[in-house]
C-alpha positions as CSV (number, residue, x, y, z in Angstrom):
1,X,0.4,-41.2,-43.7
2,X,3.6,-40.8,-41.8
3,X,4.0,-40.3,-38.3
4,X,5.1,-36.5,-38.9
5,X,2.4,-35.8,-40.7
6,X,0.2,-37.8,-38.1
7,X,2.3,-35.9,-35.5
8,X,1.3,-31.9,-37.0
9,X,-2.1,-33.3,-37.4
10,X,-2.7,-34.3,-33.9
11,X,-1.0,-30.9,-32.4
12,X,-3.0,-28.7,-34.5
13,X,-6.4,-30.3,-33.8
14,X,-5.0,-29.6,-30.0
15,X,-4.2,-26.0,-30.5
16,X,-7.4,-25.4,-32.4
17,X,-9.3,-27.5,-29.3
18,X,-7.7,-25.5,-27.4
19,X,-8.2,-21.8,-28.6
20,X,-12.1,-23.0,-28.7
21,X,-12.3,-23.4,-25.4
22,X,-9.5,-20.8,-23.7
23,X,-11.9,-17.7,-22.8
24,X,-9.3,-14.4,-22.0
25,X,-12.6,-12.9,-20.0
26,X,-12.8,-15.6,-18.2
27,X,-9.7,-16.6,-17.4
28,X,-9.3,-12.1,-16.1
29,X,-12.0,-12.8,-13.8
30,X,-10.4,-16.0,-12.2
31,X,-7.4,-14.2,-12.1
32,X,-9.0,-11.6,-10.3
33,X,-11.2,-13.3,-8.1
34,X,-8.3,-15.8,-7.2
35,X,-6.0,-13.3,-6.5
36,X,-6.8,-13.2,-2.8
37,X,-5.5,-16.0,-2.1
38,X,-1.8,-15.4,-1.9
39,X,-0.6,-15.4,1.5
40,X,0.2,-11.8,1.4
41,X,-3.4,-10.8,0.4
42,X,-5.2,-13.8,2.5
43,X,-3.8,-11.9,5.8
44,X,-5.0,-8.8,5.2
45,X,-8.7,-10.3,4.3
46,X,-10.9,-10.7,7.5
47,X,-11.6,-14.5,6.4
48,X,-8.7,-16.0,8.9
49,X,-10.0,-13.8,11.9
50,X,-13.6,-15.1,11.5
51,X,-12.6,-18.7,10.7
52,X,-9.5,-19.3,12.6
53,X,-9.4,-23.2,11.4
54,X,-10.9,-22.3,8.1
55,X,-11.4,-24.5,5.4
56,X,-11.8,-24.7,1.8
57,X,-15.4,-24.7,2.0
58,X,-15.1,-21.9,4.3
59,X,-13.4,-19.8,2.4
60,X,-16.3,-20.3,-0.4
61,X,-18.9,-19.6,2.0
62,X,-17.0,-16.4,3.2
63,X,-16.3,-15.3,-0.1
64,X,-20.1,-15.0,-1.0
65,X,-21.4,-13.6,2.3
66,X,-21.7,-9.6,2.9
67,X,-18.6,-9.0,4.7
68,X,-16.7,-11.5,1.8
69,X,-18.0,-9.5,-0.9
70,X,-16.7,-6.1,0.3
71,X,-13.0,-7.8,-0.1
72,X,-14.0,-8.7,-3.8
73,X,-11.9,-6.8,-6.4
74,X,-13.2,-3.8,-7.8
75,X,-15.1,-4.4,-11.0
76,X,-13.9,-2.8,-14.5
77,X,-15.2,0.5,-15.2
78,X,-15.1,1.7,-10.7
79,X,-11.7,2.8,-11.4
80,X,-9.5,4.5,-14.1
81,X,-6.9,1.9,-15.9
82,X,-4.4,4.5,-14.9
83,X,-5.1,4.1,-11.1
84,X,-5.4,0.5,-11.4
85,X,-2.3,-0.5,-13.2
86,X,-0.5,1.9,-10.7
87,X,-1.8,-0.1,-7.9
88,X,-1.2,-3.6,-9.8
89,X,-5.2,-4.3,-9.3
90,X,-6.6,-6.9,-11.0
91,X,-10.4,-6.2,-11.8
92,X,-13.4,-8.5,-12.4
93,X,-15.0,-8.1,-16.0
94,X,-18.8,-6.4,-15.7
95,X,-19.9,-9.2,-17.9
96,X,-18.9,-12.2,-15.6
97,X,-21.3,-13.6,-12.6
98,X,-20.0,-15.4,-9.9
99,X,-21.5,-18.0,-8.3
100,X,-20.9,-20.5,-5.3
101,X,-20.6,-24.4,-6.1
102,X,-22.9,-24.9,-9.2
103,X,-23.4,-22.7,-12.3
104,X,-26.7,-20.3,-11.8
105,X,-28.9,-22.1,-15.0
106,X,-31.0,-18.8,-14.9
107,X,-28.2,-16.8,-15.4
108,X,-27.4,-16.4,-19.0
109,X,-24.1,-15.6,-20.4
110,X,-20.6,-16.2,-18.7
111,X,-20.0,-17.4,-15.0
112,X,-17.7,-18.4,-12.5
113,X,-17.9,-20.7,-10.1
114,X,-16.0,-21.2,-6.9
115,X,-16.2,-24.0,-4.8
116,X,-13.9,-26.2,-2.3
117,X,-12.1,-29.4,-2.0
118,X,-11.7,-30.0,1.7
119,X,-10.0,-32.7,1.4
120,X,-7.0,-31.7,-0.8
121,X,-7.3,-27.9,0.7
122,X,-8.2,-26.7,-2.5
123,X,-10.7,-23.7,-4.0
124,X,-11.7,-24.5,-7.5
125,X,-12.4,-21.8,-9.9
126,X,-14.4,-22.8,-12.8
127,X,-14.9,-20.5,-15.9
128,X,-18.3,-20.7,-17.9
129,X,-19.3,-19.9,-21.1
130,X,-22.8,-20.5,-20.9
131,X,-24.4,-22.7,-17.4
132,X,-25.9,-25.1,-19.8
133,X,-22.5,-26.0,-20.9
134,X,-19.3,-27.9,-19.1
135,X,-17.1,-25.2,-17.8
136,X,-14.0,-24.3,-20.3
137,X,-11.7,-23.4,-17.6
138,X,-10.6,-25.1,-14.6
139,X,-7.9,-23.5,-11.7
140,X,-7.3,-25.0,-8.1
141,X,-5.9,-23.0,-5.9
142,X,-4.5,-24.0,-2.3
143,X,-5.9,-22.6,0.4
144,X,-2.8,-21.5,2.2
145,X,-3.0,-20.5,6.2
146,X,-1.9,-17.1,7.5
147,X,-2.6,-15.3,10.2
148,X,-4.8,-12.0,9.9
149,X,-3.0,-8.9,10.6
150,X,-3.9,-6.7,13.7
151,X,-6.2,-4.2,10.5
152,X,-7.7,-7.4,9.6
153,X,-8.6,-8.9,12.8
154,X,-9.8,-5.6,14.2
155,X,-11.7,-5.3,10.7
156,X,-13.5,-8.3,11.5
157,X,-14.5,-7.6,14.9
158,X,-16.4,-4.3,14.0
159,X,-18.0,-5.6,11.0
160,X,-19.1,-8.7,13.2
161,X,-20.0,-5.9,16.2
162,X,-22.3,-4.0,13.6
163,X,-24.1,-7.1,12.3
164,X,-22.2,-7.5,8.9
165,X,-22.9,-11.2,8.2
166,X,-19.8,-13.6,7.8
């Protein structure tokens, strides 16, 4: 065998490796999900007002509680693709779960997980076929800090006022 053909064999078993485990769903709803995190969405989320110093681990924990899960991106089917692609809003696929820090085993079917690297500032998005399975899609994504706008803050403060848990 020659090192050309040794060379196409090698990059085809990698693209076919890697159309196996490339999932468009999941990769939409990491989009989605990850998409408040830019620093232009992050200060207009109520996350910076309730944890001033937050952290990675924070931002998990936020994410999942009531008053995170009101910031979550609409899910497909809430809105018309019109309005949506007018507003340039990313949705999360009805068929995706998301979970904090380990896949949900009795949840069957595809899943995300979010979790936290402290230590490098990170949040990790992992995309899941199946929870039984090592996930097929893997996105960090710094943690960048920003201060909450005035809408944000005062957001925060009612929600909080009202009993909304953070």
């Amino acid at each position: 065998m020659s090192i050309k053909t040794i060379s196409i064999t090698v990059l085809l078993f990698l693209l076919a490796a890697c159309s196996e485990t490339e999932s468009p769903i999941l990769q939409r709803a990491i989009n989605a999900s990850a998409g408040m995190l830019p620093a232009d969405n992050l200060s207009r989320s109520a996350f910076y007002a309730a944890y001033p110093d937050g952290q990675a681990s924070d931002y998990v924990h936020y994410y999942f509680s009531p008053m995170g899960t009101a910031e979550w991106p609409p899910q497909e089917g809430e809105f018309s693709a019109e309005e949506l692609q007018s507003a340039r809003i990313l949705t999360l696929p009805a068929n995706v779960k998301f979970t904090a820090n380990q896949p949900a085993a009795d949840v069957p079917g595809m899943q995300v997980v979010i979790k936290a690297d402290d230590a490098r500032g990170v949040v990790i998005f992992e995309g899941y076929q199946s929870p039984s399975e090592k996930p097929v899609l893997v996105v960090e994504k710094p943690l960048v800090k920003v201060e909450p706008s005035e809408l944000a803050r005062s957001t925060f403060l009612s929600n909080r006022d009202m009993g909304v848990g953070y």
